[in-house]
C-alpha positions in Angstrom: -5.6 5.1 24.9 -6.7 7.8 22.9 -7.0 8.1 19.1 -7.7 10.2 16.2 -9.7 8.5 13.2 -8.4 9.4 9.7 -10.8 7.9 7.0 -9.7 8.6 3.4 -11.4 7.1 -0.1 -10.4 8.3 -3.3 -12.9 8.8 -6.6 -11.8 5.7 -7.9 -11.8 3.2 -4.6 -15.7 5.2 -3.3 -17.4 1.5 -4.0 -14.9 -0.8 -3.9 -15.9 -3.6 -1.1 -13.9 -3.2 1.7 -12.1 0.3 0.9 -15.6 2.7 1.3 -15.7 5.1 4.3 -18.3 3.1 6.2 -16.1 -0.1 5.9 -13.2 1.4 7.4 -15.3 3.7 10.3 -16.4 0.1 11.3 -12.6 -1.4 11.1 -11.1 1.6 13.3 -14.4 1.6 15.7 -14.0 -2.1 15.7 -10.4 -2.0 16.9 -10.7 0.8 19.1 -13.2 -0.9 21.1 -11.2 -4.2 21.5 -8.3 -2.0 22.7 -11.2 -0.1 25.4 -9.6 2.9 23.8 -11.8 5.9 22.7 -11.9 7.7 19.3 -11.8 11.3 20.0 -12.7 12.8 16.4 -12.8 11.4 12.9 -11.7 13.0 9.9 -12.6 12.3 6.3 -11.5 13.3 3.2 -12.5 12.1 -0.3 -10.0 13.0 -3.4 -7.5 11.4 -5.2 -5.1 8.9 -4.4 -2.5 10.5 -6.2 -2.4 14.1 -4.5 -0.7 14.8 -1.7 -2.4 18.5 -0.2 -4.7 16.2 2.3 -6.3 19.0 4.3 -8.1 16.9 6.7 -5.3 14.6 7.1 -3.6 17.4 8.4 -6.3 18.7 10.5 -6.1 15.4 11.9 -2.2 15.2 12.7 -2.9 19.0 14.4 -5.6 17.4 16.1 -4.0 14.2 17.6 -1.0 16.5 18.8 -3.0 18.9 20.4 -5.2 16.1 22.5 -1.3 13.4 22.8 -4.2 11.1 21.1 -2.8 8.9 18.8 -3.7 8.8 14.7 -5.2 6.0 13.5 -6.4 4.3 9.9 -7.2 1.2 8.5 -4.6 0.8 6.5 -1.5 2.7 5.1 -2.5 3.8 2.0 -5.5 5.5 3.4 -2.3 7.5 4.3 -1.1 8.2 1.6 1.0 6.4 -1.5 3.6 8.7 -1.1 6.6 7.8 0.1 7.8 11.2 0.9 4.5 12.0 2.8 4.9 8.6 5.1 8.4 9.9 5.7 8.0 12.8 7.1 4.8 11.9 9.1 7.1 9.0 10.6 9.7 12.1 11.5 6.9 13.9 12.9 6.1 13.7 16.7 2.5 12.1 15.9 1.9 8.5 17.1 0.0 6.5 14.4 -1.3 3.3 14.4 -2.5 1.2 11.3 -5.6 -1.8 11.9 -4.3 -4.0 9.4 -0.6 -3.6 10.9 -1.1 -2.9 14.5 2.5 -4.0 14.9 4.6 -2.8 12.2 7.8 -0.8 13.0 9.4 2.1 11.4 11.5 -0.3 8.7 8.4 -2.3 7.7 6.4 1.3 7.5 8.9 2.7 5.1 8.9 -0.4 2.8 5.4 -0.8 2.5 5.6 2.6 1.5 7.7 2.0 -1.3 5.3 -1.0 -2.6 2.4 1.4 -2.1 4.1 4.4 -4.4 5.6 2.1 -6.8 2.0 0.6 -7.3 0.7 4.4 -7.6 3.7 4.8 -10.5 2.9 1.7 -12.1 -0.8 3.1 -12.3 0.2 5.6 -14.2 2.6 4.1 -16.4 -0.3 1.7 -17.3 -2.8 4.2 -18.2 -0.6 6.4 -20.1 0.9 3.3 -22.3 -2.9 2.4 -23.1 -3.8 5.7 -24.4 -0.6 6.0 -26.0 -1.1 2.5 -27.4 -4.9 3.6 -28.8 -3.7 6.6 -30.5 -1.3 5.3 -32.5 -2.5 1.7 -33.4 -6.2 2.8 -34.1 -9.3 -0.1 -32.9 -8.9 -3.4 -32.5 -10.4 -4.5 -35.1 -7.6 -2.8 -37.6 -4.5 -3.8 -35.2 -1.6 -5.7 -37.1 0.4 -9.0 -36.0 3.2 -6.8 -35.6 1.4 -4.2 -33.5 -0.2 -7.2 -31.5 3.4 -8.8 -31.1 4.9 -5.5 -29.7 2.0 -5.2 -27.0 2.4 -7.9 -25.7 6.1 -7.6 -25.5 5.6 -4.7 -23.7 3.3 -6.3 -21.3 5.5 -9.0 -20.1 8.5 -6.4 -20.1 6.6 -4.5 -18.0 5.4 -7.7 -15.8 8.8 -8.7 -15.1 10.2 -4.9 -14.3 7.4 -5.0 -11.8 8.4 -8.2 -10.0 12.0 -7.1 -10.0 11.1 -3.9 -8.3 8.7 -6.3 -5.9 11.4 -8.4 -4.8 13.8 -5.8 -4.5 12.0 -4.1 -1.9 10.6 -7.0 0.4 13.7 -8.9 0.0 15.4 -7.1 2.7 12.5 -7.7 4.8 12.6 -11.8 4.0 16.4 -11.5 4.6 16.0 -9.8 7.9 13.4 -12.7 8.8 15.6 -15.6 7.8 18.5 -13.8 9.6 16.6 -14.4 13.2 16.7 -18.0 12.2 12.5 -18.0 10.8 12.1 -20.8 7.7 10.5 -20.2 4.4 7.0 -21.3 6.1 7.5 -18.6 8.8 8.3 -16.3 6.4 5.2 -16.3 5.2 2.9 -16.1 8.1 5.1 -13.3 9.2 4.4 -11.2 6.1 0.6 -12.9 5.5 0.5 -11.3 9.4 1.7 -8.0 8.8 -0.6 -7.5 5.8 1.6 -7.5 3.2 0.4 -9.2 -0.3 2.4 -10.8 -3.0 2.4 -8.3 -6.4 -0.6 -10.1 -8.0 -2.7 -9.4 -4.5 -2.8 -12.3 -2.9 -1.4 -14.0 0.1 2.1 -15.3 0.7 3.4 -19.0 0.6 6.8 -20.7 1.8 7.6 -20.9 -2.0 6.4 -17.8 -2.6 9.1 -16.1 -0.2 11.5 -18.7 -1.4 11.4 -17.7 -5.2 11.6 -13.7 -4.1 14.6 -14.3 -1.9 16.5 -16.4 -4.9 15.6 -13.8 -7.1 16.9 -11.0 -4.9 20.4 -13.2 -4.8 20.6 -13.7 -8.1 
């Protein structure tokens, strides 16, 4: 097996622990070797998270096509958060493989997709609704009752849009689970496995999956 490193850190993420380009050379190095595969080239790129002209990304897809290597990253929002740009690398005739989801098919690609662009959206909801939310109540120290009451209105709207949205899109993937006869437990390990994490980050439980799947049916 060949393959075709793709290393990718935006401004913001450049010092975050475990997202820096060293950290993931030494997770696709890492996994290469225990596969006695061979990394041919590796690209990196450093930019936004949020544009999608990735010029060594698609160096790297020209690359891997031209050497049948296969193209291969850490994890899928190294990517990209866009759902339109995993689509149409998934339709085109470059092999990828992701470390932190060595077995993921198509279906689970495309729906970790959508967490990954709804979490770019959400992103940029956020920061536009704070600077909105400076401008027009002033500083702290002169914010009203009322102008405190509406924020955090807003905040827990917000919350509870997001874990709608959540459950919406992983629900199909807990019902397609349960359908093959897995429990709520199994559930869990399956997605914990596939590296999926729950919307606040963390790892999934039996009632964890439980509560999503309810919600989904209600």
């Amino acid at each position: 097996m060949e393959y075709v490193a793709y290393l990718r850190v935006s401004t913001e993420d450049q010092g975050a622990a475990g997202l820096g380009i060293e950290a993931q050379r030494k997770a696709v190095e890492d996994f290469a070797a225990a596969e006695g595969a061979v990394i041919l080239k590796t690209f990196i790129e450093v930019e936004s998270g949020s544009i999608s002209d990735r010029p060594q990304m698609k160096e790297a897809m020209v690359y891997a096509q031209l050497r049948g290597a296969v193209l291969l990253v850490k994890t899928l929002d190294r990517i990209s958060r866009d759902l339109h740009f995993i689509t149409a690398l998934e339709k085109s005739e470059v092999a990828f493989k992701i470390v932190d989801m060595p077995n993921a098919d198509s279906f689970t690609l495309h729906i970790y997709g959508s967490l990954a662009e709804r979490e770019r959206q959400l992103i940029s909801i956020r920061t536009k609704a704070a600077l909105a939310g400076k401008e027009g109540l002033g500083t702290p120290e002169n914010l009203t009752d009322e102008a405190r009451a509406l924020g955090r209105a807003a905040s827990i709207a917000a919350r509870r849009a997001n874990a709608e949205k959540f459950a919406e899109m992983i629900g199909p993937m807990i019902a397609a689970r349960r359908a093959e006869g897995m429990g709520w437990a199994a559930v869990a390990t399956w997605l914990n496995g596939e590296g999926f994490k729950t919307k606040r980050g963390g790892a999934f439980h039996a009632a964890t999956v439980q509560r999503i799947a309810e919600g989904v049916k209600g």
